[in-house]
N, C-alpha and C positions, 0 to 999 in steps of 0.2 A: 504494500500500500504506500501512497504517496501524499502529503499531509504539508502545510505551512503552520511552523510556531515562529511568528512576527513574521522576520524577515529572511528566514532561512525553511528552504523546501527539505525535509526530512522524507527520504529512502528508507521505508521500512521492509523487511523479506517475507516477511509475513501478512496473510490476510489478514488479521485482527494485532488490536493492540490490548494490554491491562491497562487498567486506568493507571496504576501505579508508576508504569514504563513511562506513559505519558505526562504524569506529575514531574515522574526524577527527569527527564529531557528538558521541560522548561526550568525547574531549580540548576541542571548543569550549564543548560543555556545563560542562565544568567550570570553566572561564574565564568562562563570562557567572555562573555562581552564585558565583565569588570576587569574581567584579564587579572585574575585573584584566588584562591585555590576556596577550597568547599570542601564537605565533610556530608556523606550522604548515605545513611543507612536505611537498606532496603531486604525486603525479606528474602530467604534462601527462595529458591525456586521460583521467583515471580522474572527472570530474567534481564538481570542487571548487564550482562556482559554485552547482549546484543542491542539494549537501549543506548547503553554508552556509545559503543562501537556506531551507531547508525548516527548519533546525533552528531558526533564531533566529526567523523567524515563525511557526512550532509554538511555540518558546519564549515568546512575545507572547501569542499564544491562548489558553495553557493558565497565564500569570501575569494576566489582565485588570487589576489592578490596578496594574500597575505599567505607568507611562507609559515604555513599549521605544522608541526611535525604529530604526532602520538605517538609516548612510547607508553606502551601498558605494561605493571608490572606486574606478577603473578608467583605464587611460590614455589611451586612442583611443574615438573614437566608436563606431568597431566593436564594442567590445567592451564598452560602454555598452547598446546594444544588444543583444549577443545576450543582457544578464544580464537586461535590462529582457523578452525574449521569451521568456527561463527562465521570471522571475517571474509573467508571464501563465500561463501553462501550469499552475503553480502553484497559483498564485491559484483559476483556475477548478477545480481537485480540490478545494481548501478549502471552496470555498462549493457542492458539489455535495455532501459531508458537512454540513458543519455550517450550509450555509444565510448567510442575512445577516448573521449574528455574525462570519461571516471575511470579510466586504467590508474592505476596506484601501484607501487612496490612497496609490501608488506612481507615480512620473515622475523621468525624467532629464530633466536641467538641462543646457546647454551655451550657446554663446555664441549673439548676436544672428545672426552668420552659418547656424546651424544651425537658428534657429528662426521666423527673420523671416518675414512673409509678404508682407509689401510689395515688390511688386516694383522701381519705380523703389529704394529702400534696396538690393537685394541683388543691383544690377546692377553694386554695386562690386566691385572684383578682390581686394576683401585684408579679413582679417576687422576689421582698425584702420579703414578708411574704410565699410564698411559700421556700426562703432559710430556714426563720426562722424552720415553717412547718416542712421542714426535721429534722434542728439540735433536732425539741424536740423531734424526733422520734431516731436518731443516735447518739448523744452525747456521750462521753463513759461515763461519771457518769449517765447519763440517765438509761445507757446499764445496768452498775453495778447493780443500785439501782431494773432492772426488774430479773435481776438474782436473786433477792433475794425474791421480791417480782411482781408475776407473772400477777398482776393488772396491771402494770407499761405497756402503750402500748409503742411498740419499732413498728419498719419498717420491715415485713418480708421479703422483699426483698433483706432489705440490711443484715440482720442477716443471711440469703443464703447465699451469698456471703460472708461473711465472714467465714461461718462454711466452705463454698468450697477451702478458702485458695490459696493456689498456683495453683490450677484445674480450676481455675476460670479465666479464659484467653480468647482470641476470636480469633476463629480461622481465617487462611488467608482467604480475600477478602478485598473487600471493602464497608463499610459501613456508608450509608446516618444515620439520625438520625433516622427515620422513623425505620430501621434493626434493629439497636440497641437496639429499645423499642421493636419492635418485636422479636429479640433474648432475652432480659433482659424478659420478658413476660413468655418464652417457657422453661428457664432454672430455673427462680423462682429468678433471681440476677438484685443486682440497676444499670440499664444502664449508670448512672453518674457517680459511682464511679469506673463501669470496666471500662467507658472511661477513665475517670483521671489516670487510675491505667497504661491502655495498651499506651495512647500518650507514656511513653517512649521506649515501641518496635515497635509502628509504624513506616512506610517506611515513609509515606504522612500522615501530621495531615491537617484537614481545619480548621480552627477557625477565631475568630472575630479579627480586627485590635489591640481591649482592650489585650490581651491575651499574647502581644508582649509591645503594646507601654505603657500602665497603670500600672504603678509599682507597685497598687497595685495587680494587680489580676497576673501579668505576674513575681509576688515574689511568687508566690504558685503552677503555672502550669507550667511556661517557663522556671524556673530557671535548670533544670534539662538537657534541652537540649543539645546536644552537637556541639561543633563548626563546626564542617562537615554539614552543613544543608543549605540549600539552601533556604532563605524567600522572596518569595515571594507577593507583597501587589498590590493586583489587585483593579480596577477602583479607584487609587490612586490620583488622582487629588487635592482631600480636605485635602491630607493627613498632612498638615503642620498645621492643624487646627486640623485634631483628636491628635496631639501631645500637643497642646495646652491646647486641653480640659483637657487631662490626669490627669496635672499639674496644674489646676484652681480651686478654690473654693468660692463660695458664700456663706454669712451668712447672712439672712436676720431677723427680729424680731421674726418670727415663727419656727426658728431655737435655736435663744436666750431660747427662752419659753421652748421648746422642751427639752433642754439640760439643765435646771431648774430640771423638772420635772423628768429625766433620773436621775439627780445627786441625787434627794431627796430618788429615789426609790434604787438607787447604796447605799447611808449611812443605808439605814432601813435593807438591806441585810447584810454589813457591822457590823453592833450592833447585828445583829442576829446570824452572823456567833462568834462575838467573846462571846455571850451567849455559844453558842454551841458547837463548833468548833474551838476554836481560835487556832489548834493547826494549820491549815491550813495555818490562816492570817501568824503565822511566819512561816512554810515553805515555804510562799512565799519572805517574805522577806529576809529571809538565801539565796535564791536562785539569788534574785536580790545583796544581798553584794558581794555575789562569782563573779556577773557577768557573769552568765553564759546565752547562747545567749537564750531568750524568747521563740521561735520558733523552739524549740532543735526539737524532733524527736515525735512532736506533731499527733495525728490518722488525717487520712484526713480528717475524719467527724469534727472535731474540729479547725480547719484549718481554721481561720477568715483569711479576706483580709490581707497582708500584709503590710509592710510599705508605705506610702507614694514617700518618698524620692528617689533615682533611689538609685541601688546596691550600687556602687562606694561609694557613698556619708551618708552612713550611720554608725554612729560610734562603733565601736567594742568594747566598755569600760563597764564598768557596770554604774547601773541607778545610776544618783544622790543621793545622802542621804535624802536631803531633801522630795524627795518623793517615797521613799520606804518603808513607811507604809502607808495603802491606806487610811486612814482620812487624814492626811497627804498631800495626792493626791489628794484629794478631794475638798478639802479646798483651792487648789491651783489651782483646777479645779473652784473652784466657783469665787475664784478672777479674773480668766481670761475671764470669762463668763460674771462678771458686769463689765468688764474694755471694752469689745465688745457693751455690751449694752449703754455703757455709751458714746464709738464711733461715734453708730449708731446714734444717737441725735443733728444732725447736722441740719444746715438749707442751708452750702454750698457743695458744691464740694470740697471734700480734695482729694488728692493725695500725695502717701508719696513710698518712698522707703523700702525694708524689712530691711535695717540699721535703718535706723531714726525711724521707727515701734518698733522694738526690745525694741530699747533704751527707747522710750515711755511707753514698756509692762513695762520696769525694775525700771523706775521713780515712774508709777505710780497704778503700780498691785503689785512690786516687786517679779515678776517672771525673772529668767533671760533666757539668749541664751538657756543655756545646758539641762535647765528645761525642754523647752519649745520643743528642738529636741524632747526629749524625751516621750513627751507624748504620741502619738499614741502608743509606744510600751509597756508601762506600761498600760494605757487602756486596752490596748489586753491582757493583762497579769491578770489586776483584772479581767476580766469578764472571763477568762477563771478559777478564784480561786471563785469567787461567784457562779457557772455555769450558766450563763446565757444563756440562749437558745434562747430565744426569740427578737435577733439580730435587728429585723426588727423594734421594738419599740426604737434601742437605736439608731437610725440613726443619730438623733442630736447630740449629746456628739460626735458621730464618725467624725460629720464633724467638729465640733471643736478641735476635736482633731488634726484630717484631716491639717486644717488649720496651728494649731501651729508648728507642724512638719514642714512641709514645710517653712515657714516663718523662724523658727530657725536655717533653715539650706541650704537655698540659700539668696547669699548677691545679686545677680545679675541676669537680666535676666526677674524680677519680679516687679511689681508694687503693691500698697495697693491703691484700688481709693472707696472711701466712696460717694456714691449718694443717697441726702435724696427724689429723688422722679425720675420716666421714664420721660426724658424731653419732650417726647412725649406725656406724660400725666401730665402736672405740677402740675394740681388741685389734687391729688391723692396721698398725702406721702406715698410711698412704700420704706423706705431706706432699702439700701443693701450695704455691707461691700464687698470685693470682692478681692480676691488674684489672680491676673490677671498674666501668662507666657505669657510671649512676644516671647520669644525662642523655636522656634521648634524643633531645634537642640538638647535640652537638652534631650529629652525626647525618640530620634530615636539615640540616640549615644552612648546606651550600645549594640541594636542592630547592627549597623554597628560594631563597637570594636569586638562583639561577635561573630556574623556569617560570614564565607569562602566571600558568596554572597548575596546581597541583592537588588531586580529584584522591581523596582519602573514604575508601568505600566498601562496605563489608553487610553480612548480613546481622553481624552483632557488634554493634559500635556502643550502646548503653551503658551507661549515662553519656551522653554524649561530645557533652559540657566537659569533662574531663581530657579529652585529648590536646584540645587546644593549649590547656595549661603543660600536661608533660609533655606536649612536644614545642610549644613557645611561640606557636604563631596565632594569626589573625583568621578565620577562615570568614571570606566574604558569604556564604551561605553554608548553614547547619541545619539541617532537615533528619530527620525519623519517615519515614510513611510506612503504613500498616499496611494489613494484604487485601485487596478486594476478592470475598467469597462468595462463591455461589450457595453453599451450604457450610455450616462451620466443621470443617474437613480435621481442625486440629485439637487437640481434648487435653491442655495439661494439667496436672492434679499434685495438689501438696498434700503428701501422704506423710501425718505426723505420730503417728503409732500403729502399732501391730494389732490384731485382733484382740486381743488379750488388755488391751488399752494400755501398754507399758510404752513410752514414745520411744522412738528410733530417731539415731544422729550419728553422726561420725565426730562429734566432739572428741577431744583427747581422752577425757577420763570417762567416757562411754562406749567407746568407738569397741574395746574388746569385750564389751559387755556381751555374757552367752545368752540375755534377754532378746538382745537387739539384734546379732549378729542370726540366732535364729527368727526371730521376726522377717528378718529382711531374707532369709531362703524360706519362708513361708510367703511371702508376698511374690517371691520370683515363681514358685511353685503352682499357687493360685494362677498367675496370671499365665504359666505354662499352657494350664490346661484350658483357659477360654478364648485364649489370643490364637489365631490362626498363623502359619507361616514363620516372618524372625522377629526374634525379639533382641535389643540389642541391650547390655546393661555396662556401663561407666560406673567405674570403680575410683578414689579420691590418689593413689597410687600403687604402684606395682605389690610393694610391699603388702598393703593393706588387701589388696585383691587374694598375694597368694597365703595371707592367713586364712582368711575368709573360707574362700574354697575348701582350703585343707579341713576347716568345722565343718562345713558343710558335708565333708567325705566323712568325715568318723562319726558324726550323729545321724550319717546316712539320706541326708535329705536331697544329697547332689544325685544322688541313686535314684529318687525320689520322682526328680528334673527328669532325668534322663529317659523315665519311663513315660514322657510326653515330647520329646525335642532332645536333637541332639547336641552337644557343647562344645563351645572351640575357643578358645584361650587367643588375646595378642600376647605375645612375649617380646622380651629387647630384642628378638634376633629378627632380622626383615625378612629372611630366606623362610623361616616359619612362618611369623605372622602371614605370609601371602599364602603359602599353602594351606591354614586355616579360613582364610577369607572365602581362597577357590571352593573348597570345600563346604565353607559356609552357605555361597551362594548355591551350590548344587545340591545340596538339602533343601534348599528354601523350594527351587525349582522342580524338584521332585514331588514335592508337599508333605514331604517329612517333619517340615519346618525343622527349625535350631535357635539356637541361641548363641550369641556372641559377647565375652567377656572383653573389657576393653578396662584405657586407662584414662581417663582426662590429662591433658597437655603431650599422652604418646601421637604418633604417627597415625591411627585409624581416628582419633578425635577430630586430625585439623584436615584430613584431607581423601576421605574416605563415605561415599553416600550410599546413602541404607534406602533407597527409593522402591515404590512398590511393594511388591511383598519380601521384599529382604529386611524391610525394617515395617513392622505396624504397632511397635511398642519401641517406646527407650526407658530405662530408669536407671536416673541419676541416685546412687546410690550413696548421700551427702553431700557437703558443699565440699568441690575440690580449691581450698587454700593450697598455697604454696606453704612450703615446710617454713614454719615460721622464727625456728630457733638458727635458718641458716646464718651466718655472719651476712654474707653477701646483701641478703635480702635485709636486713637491719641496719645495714649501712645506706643501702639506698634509699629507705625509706625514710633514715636521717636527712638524706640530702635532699630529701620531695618534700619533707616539712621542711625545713631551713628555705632553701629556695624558691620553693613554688607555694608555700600551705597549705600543702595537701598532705590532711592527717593520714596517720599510718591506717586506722581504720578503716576509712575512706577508702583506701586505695587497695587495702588488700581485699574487701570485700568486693569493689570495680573488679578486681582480677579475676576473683574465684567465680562471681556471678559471668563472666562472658566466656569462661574456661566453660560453663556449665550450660550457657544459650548456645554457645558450642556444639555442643556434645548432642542436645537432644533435637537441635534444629536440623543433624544428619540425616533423620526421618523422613523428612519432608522435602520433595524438592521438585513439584509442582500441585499445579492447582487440583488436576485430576487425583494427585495420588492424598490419603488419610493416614493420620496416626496419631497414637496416644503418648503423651511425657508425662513422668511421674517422675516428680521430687520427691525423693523419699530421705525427708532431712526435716525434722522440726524445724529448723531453725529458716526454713522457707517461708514458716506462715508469719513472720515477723514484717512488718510492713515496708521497714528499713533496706533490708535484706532482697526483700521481692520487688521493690517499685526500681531495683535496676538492672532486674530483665529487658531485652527487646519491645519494644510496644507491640509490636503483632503479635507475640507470645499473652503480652499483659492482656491484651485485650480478647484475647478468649480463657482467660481462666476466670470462670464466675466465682462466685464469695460461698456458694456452695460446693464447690470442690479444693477449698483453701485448708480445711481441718479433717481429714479423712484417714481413719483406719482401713486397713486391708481389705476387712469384707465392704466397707461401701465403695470403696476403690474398683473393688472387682464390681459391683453392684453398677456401678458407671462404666465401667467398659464393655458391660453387656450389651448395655443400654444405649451405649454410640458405635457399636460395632453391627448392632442390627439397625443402626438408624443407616448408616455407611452403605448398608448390602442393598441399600432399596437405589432404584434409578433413578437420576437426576439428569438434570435441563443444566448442561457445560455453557452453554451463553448468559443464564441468567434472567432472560425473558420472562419466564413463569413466574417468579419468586421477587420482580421488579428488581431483583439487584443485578443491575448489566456488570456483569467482570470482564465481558471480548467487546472489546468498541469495535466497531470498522470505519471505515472512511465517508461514512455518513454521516457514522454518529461524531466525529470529529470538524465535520465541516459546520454542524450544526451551530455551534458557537466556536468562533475564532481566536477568543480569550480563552479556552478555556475552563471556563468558571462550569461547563457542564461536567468536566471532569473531577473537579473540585467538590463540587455536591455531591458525590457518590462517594465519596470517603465519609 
């Protein structure tokens, strides 16, 4: 369908729109015309990706003059892909209207492991040595030395590609990864490097959140962008936390050892080259006196991760004296390496500041400030004069390097907290050194500075009012919209005690209680036997889940489960959790039905949908907080009062409430499909507690299923599961609540305002 909001014609690929789709297009609209970022949550399933995608490339079409870029960013590949299969579908309505004028170049970007096509390279196990893998295939002294000598294996893919030169381009559409391997394949060129090469004439890039917010990797792809671009960061909700990550580094004893063994193998190269070559070692250091910038105008093949430290903040001087000759470096590398080792040696909890840190490196390593900025980039600098190719063996040294940069060059914002063992495991010395960002801010604020617009949008943003403060900007429009139903498709219930009226919680000094822990395999039990198909249940952690279960096995009730549906466990291992999932869903398919044990904040919580009859039940079993006695999390939570006044309270229940709108919003993820959520936590019917769920959640949990024991629990899911089974009217007509508009019902009023009235 084809539609005007104001002044821009909107390309829809679909006959019908939601009113919803229709709401969030004029609130985005109005954000790319203030040229100002927004903040927009919208319900799982009501299809946010292809509203976005049609409005801001309608909006492209209908400004030609104004150079739009979109990069949308996404977390997992999966979901890189289905935006990338939207945008096809897209695409092709655009140019069946308006012809060649809407051809666009659109492609996701991901790492070498996703794009390679060389096989001997992608026969390694881990995506760090398939890097490696490449570089010893494309290095350019690599390259040199086969030019000479034609033993030397290089990459034929990529030596295509280069020999094609500027003819080496991709033509307009758009391209999933899958094309790319399949075009890189067909023309004999490396799909990775004509990605990297084409992102800066693409219309739409997809890529991962790293690619923007990781200074290191978004100093070698993102820098290039230009400010006309419109970023978008979809199912955004954690996003305050991958800002964190970006900027975090751990050093633990196998790290120590690591970066030992890296330094001893860096001086045997060193003594080898000044045998040989020493003419090398001084033009590297002629070129460090001059100060000229490390990263001059380096091949892309050779192109290691970039700085640490975000743009702004990094110094434009040349390297210190004292180590710009690499023994020199080295040796100043080994002092900072026993002054960590010798850190790590504690028997308490230290916490220190990166001030009082510094000054400790400079008492008693005597490395100072400017040294220590400096290391990651001198690093990157010797190994690219040693030619080291095999990147993936020198990870240690990197992350200490990693560390000192950072450390030297943020006073604030930052914590150093030393724990000599998991408190959760105390019998168990595992110390770890840890450079902890408290500021999520720092890390998303060369992006906002950078880009026109910056589109923050999830299916659970609640409370919403919160983001703007931890992450420090302005958003020109903050919006919520709820789901328009045909029928109320979604049923969630705060279940605050067991039959027996004893309440159930995951509180600390209840949580192993054998009252509640058996309530709660009664309440899975019950609902085994009237729920049809899968049932999906969210556990508060790993730990907690595998006590549980195990009561559940000795008092026999998992026995119980089982003789209704069968049971499949996620674990930390990925290779499992997937064979469980396969398994999961060919039970469901079968109509065996099952059940699925999960964890809040694992891998099946953020990126994994239960749609149809794989999910008709979820229960959250507790509120999942974060481990509260961690250091880490009690330092940050320091620095979110101090800085921003956002009580710890406050914030740790924002966390655990959208960990939880998480988990049971997997359910759902269209209009057609139905399901039930149960909270099965006292502490839900707490008013505080519950008013910062999602709104389209709030707004179908009536005040009658706020205080409910097991049996009216079940007594209500009888009760919406034969409401479910009866046939219903998918437009709405019947029932006067229109959910599919078409292009009638939009031209009807031009403002608007007809859409508006139906929420």
């Amino acid at each position: 369908m084809k539609f005007q909001i104001e002044d821009v014609t909107v390309y829809f690929p679909y006959d019908n729109i939601y009113p919803e789709q229709y709401a969030y297009m004029l609130e985005l609209k109005r954000a790319l015309d203030a040229k100002g970022h927004c903040l927009l949550e919208m319900p799982t399933g009501t299809g946010k990706t292809i509203a976005l995608l049609s409005l801001i490339t309608s909006y492209v079409l209908s400004k030609p003059h104004t150079p739009l870029k979109l990069l949308y960013c996404t977390r997992t590949v999966h979901e890189m892909e289905k935006t990338l299969a939207e945008l096809k579908l897209l695409h092709d309505y655009q140019i069946r209207h308006l012809g060649p004028a809407a051809k666009i170049l659109a492609l996701g970007l991901s790492s070498r492991k996703n794009l390679c096509v060389n096989q001997r390279v992608l026969a390694a196990e881990n995506r760090d040595s398939v890097d490696a893998g490449c570089r010893k295939l494309t290095a350019s002294w690599v390259r040199a030395l086969a030019a000479e000598n034609t033993s030397v294996p290089t990459c034929e893919f990529f030596e295509q590609y280069e020999r094609a030169g500027s003819a080496a381009v991709l033509p307009p559409g758009v391209y999933t990864l899958q094309d790319l391997r399949i075009f890189g394949k067909e023309k004999g060129w490396c799909p990775y490097f004509l990605a990297r090469h084409m992102v800066q004439f693409a219309n739409v890039v997809v890529y991962s959140y790293q690619y923007l917010l990781d200074p290191k990797v978004a100093g070698i792809i993102s820098k290039e962008m230009q400010k006309e671009s419109v970023v978008v960061f979809d199912e955004a909700h954690n996003i305050d936390n991958v800002c964190i990550e970006a900027l975090s580094v751990s050093v633990r004893r196998q790290t120590i050892e690591g970066a030992r063994r890296n330094l001893h193998r860096m001086s045997q190269e060193i003594d080898k080259f000044k045998a040989t070559d020493a003419g090398r070692l001084r033009a590297e250091y002629n070129r460090l006196v001059e100060g000229l910038a490390l990263r001059g105008d380096l091949p892309a093949t050779d192109a290691w991760l970039a700085n640490p430290a975000l743009p702004d903040d990094i110094l434009k001087e040349a390297v210190p004296g004292n180590i710009r000759r690499a023994e020199h470096f080295m040796q100043v590398l080994r002092r900072l390496v026993q002054y960590l080792e010798g850190r790590l040696e504690t028997e308490n909890v230290e916490k220190e500041g990166p001030v009082g840190f510094v000054t400790s490196i400079l008492n008693h390593a005597g490395i100072d400030q400017k040294t220590l900025k400096f290391c990651y980039d001198r690093l990157h600098s010797l190994m690219m004069t040693l030619e080291i190719t095999d990147t993936d063996e020198f990870l240690h040294i990197q992350t200490i390097c990693d560390f000192a940069t950072l450390v030297g060059t943020y006073a604030r914002g930052f914590s150093i907290i030393i724990e000599p063992f998991d408190e959760r495991m105390p019998h168990i010395p595992d110390p770890v050194l840890q450079l902890c960002c408290h500021d999520a801010s720092l890390a998303i604020r060369p992006v906002f500075e950078r880009f026109q617009s910056v589109v923050i949008t999830s299916g659970t943003l609640s409370p919403i009012d919160l983001y703007p403060r931890l992450l420090n900007f302005n958003p020109v429009v903050s919006r919520s919209f709820t789901m328009s139903l045909t029928r109320d498709c979604i049923c969630p219930m705060v279940l605050t005690r067991g039959s027996d009226q004893l309440p159930v919680s995951t509180k600390f000094d209840m949580r192993s209680d054998l009252g509640v822990v058996r309530n709660y395999g009664r309440l899975l039990l019950e609902m085994a036997s009237v729920v049809p198909d899968g049932i999906v249940c969210f556990f508060v952690s790993y730990s907690y889940m595998d006590g549980i279960v195990n009561t559940w096995n000795e008092t026999g009730i998992l026995k119980e489960i089982m003789q209704h549906k069968l049971v499949f466990i996620e674990t930390q291992d990925v290779v499992e959790t997937t064979l469980a999932l396969d398994n999961y869903r060919k039970a469901c398919d079968c109509g065996r039905g099952a059940i699925f044990f999960s964890v809040a904040r694992g891998k099946v919580a953020e990126g994994i949908d239960f749609d149809r009859h794989y999910g008709r039940l979820v229960i959250m079993f507790g509120v999942p907080f974060q481990y509260t006695l961690s250091k880490i999390l009690l330092a940050r939570l320091e620095y979110l009062r101090d800085t921003f006044q956002i009580k710890e309270g406050d914030f740790l229940t924002f966390d655990a409430l959208r960990q939880a709108a998480q988990c049971v919003g997997r359910v759902i993820r269209s209009k057609a499909d139905y399901g039930m959520m149960i909270f099965a936590d006292k502490r839900y019917s707490r008013h505080d507690k519950r008013s910062k769920l999602p709104s389209w959640i709030l707004s179908h949990l009536h005040d009658a299923h706020l205080n409910l024991s097991t049996d009216m629990a079940l007594h209500t899911a009888r009760e919406f599961l034969r409401k479910m089974a009866q046939p219903y009217d998918k437009t709405g007509g019947s029932t006067g609540r229109k959910t599919l508009l078409s292009q009638e019902d939009l031209e009807k009023t031009a403002d608007g305002s007809f859409v508006e009235s139906l929420f």
